[in-house]
Backbone as a printed PyTorch tensor [residue, N CA C, xyz], in Angstrom:
tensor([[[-75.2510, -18.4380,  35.1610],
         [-73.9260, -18.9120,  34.8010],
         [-72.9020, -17.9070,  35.3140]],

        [[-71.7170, -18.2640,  35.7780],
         [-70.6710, -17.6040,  36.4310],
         [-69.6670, -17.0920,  35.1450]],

        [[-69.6580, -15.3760,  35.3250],
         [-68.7330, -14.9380,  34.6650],
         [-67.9430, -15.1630,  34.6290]],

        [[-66.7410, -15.1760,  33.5440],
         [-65.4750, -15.2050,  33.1960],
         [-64.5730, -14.4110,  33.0880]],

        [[-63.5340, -14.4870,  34.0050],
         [-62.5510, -13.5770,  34.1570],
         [-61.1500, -13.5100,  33.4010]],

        [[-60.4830, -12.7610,  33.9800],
         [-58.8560, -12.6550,  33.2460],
         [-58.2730, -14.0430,  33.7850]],

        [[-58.4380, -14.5450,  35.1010],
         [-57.6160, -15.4770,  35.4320],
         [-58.3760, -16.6510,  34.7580]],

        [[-59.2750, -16.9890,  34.5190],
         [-59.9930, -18.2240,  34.1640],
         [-59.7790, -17.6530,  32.4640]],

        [[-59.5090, -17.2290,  31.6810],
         [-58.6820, -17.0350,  30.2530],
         [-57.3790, -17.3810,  30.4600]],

        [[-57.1170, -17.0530,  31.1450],
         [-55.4790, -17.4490,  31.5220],
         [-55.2860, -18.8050,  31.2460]],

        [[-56.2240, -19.6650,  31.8890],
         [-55.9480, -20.8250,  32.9510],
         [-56.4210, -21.9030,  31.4140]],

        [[-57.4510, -20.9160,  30.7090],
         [-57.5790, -21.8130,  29.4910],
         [-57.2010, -21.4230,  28.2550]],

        [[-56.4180, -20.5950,  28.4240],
         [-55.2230, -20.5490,  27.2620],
         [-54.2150, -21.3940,  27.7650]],

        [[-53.9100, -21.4750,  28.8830],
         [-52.5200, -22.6520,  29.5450],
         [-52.9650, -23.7570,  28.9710]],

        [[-54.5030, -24.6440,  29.1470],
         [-54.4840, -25.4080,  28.8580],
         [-54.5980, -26.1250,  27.4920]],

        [[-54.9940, -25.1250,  26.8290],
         [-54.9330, -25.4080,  25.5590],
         [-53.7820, -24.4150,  24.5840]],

        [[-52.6080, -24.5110,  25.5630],
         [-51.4240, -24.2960,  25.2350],
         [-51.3420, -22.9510,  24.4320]],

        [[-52.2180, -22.1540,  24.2690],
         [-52.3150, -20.8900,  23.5450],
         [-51.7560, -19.4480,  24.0660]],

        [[-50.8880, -19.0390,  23.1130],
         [-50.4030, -17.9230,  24.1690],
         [-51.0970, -16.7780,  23.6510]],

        [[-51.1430, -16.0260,  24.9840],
         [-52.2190, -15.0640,  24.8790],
         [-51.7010, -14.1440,  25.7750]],

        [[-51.2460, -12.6030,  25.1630],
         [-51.0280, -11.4250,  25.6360],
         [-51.7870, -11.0120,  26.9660]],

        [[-50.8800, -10.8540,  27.8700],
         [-51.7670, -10.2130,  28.8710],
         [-52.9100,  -9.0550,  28.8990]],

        [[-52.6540,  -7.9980,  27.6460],
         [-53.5560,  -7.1030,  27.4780],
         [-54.4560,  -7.1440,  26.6980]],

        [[-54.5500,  -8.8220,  26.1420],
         [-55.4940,  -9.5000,  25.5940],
         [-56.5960, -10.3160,  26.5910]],

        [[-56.4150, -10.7800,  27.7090],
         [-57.1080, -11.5160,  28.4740],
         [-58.3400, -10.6310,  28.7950]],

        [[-58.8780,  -9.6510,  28.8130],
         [-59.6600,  -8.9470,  29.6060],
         [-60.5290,  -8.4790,  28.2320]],

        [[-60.4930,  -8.7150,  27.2680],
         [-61.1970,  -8.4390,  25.6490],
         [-62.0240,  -9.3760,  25.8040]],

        [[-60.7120, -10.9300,  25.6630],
         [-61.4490, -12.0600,  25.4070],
         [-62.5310, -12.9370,  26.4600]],

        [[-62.1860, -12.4250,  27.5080],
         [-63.1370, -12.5520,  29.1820],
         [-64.2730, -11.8820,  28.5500]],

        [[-64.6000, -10.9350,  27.6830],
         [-65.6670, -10.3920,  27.5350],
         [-66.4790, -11.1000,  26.3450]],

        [[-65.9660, -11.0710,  25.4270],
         [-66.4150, -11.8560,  24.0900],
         [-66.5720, -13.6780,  24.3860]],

        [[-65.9600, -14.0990,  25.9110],
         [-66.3440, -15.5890,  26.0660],
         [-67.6620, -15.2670,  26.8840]],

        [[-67.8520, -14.0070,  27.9370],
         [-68.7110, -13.7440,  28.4300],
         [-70.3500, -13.3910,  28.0460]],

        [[-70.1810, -13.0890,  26.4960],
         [-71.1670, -12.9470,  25.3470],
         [-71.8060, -13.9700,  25.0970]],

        [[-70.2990, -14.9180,  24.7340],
         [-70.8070, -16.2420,  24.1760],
         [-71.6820, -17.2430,  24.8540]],

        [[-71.4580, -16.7230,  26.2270],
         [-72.2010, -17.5210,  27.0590],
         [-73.3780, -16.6340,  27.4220]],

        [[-73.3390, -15.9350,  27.1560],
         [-74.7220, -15.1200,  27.1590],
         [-75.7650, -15.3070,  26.1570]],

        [[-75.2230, -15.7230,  25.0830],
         [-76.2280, -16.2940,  24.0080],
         [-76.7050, -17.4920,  24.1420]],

        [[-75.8600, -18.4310,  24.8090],
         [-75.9220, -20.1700,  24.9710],
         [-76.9370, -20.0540,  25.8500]],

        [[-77.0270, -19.0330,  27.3490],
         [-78.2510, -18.9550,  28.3860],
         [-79.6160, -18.7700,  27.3250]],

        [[-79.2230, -17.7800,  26.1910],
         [-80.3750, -16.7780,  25.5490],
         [-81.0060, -18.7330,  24.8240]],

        [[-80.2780, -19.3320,  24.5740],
         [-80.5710, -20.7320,  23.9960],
         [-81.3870, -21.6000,  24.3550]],

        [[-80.5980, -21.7630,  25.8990],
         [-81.5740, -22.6090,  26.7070],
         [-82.6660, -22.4190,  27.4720]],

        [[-83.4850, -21.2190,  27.0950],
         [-84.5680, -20.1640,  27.5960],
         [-85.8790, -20.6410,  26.2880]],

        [[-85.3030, -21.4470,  24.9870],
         [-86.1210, -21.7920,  24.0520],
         [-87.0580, -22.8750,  24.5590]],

        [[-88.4180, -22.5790,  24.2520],
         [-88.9060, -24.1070,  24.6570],
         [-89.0010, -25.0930,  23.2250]],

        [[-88.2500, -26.1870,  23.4030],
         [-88.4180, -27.1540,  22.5520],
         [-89.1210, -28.2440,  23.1620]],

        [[-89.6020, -28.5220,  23.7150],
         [-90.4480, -29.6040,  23.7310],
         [-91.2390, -30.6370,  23.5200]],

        [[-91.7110, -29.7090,  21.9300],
         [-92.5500, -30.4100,  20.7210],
         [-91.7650, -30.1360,  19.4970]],

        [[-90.3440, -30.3570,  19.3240],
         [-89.7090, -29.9640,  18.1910],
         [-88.8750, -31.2380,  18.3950]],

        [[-88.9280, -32.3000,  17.0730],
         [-88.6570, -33.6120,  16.9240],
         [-86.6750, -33.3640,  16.7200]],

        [[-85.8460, -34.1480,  17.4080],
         [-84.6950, -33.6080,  16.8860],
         [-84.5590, -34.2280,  15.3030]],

        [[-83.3150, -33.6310,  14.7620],
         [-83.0510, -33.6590,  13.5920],
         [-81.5770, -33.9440,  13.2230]],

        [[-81.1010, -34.7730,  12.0520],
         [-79.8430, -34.9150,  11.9750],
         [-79.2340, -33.9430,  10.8090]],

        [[-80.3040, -33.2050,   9.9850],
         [-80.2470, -32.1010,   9.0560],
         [-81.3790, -31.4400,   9.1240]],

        [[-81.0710, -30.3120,   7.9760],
         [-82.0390, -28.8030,   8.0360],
         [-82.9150, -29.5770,   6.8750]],

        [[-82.5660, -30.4840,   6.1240],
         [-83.0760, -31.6050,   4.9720],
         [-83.4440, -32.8810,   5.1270]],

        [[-84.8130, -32.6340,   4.7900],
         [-85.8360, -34.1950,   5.2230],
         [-85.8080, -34.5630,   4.4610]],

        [[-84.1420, -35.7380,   4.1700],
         [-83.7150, -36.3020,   3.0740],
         [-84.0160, -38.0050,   3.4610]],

        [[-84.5870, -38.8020,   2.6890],
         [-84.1120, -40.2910,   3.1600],
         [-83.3850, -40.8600,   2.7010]],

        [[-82.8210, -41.7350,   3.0100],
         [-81.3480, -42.2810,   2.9710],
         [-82.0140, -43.6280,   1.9790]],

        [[-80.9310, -44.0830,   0.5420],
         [-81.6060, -45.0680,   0.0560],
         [-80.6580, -46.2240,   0.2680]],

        [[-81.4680, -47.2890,   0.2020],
         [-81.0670, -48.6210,   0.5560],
         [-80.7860, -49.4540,  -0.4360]],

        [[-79.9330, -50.2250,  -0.0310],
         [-79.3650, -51.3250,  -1.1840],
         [-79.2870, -52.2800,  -0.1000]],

        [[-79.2910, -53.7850,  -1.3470],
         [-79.2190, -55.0450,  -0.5970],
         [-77.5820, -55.3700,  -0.0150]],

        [[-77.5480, -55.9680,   1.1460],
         [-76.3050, -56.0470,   1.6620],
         [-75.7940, -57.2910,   0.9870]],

        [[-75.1480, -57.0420,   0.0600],
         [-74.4600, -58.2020,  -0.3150],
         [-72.8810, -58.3780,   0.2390]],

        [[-72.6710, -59.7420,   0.3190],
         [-71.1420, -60.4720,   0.7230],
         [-70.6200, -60.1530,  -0.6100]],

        [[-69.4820, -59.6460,  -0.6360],
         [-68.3170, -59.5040,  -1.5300],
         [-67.2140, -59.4620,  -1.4810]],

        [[-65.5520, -60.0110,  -2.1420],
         [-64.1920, -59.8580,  -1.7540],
         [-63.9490, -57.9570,  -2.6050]],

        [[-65.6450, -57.8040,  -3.3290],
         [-64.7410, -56.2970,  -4.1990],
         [-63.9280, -56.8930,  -5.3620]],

        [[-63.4140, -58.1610,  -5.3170],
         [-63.0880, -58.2420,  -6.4960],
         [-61.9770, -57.4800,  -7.3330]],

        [[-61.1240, -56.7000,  -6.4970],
         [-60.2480, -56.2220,  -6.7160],
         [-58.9900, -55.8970,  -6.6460]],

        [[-58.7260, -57.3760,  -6.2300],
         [-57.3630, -57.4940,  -4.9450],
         [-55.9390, -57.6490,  -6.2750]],

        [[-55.9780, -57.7000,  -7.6810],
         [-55.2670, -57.6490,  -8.3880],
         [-54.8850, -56.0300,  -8.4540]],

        [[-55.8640, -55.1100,  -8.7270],
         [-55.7850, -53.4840,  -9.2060],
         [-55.0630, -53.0520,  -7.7820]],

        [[-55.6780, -53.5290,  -6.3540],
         [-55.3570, -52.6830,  -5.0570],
         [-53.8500, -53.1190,  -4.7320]],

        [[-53.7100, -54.2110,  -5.1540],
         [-51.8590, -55.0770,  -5.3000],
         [-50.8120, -54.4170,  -6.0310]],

        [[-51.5590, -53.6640,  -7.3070],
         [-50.4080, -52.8780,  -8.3980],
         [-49.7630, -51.9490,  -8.0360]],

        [[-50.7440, -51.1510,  -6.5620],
         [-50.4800, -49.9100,  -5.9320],
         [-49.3900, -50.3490,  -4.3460]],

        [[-48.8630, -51.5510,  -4.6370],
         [-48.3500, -52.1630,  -3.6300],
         [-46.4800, -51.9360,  -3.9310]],

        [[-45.8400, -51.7360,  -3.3250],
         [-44.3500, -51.4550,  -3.5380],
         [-44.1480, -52.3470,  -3.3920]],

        [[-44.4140, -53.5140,  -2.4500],
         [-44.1670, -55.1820,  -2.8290],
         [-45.2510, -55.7790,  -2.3790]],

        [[-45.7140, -56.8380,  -2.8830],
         [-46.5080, -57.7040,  -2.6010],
         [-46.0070, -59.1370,  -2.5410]],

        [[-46.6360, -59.9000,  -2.2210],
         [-46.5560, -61.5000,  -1.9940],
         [-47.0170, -62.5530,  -1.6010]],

        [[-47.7990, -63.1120,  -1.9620],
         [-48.9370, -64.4390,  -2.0500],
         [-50.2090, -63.5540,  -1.9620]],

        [[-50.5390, -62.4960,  -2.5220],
         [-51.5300, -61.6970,  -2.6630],
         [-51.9140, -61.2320,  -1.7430]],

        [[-51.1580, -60.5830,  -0.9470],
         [-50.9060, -59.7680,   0.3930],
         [-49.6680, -58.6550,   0.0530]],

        [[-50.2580, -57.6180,   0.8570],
         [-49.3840, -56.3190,   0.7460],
         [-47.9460, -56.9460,   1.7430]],

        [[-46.5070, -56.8870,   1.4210],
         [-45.7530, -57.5630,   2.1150],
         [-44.9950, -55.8690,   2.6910]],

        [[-44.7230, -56.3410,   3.9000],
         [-44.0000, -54.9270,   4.7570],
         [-42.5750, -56.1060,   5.3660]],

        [[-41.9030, -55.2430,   5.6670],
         [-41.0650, -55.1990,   6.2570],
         [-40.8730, -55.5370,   7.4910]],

        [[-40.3360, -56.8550,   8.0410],
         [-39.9750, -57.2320,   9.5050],
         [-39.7580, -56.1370,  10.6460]],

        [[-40.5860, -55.6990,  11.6480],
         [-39.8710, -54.4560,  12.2080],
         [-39.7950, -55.3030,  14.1810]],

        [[-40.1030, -56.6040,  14.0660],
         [-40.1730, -57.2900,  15.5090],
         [-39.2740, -58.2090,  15.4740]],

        [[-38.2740, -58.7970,  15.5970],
         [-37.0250, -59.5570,  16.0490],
         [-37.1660, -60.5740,  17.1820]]])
């Protein structure tokens, strides 16, 4: 992987609009240069026989029947309405 310099900190502090001291660029060239030194140290792992995972917890997820429902609650979610009307949240005309 290709080191990182003062001008390529530069170029991505510009782009992600961050301002960054000039006698700061040459710290952080080093500490991004780390970071990518660990990410190589990463991809040097052999996983091959290691199943991926969506947690560190071999949790299963429980199931319920999919039932059709309105919720049943269109009176309580209406009260929280600053106006309503024919049992619809009513807004304000904003197209002419």
């Amino acid at each position: 992987m290709s080191n990182i310099d003062k001008a390529t900190v530069a170029k991505i502090a510009r782009l992600a609009r961050i301002k960054i001291e000039e006698d700061k660029l040459e710290p952080l060239a080093g500490e991004l240069n780390n970071i990518l030194g660990w990410v190589e140290q990463l991809d040097e792992v052999n996983t091959d026989d290691i199943q991926p995972m969506s947690s560190v917890v071999d949790a299963k997820l429980r199931w319920r029947q999919d039932e059709v429902s309105d919720g049943d609650k269109q009176e309580s979610v209406l009260k929280n309405a600053p106006n309503a009307e024919y049992g619809f949240f009513a807004v304000p005309k904003v197209i002419e």
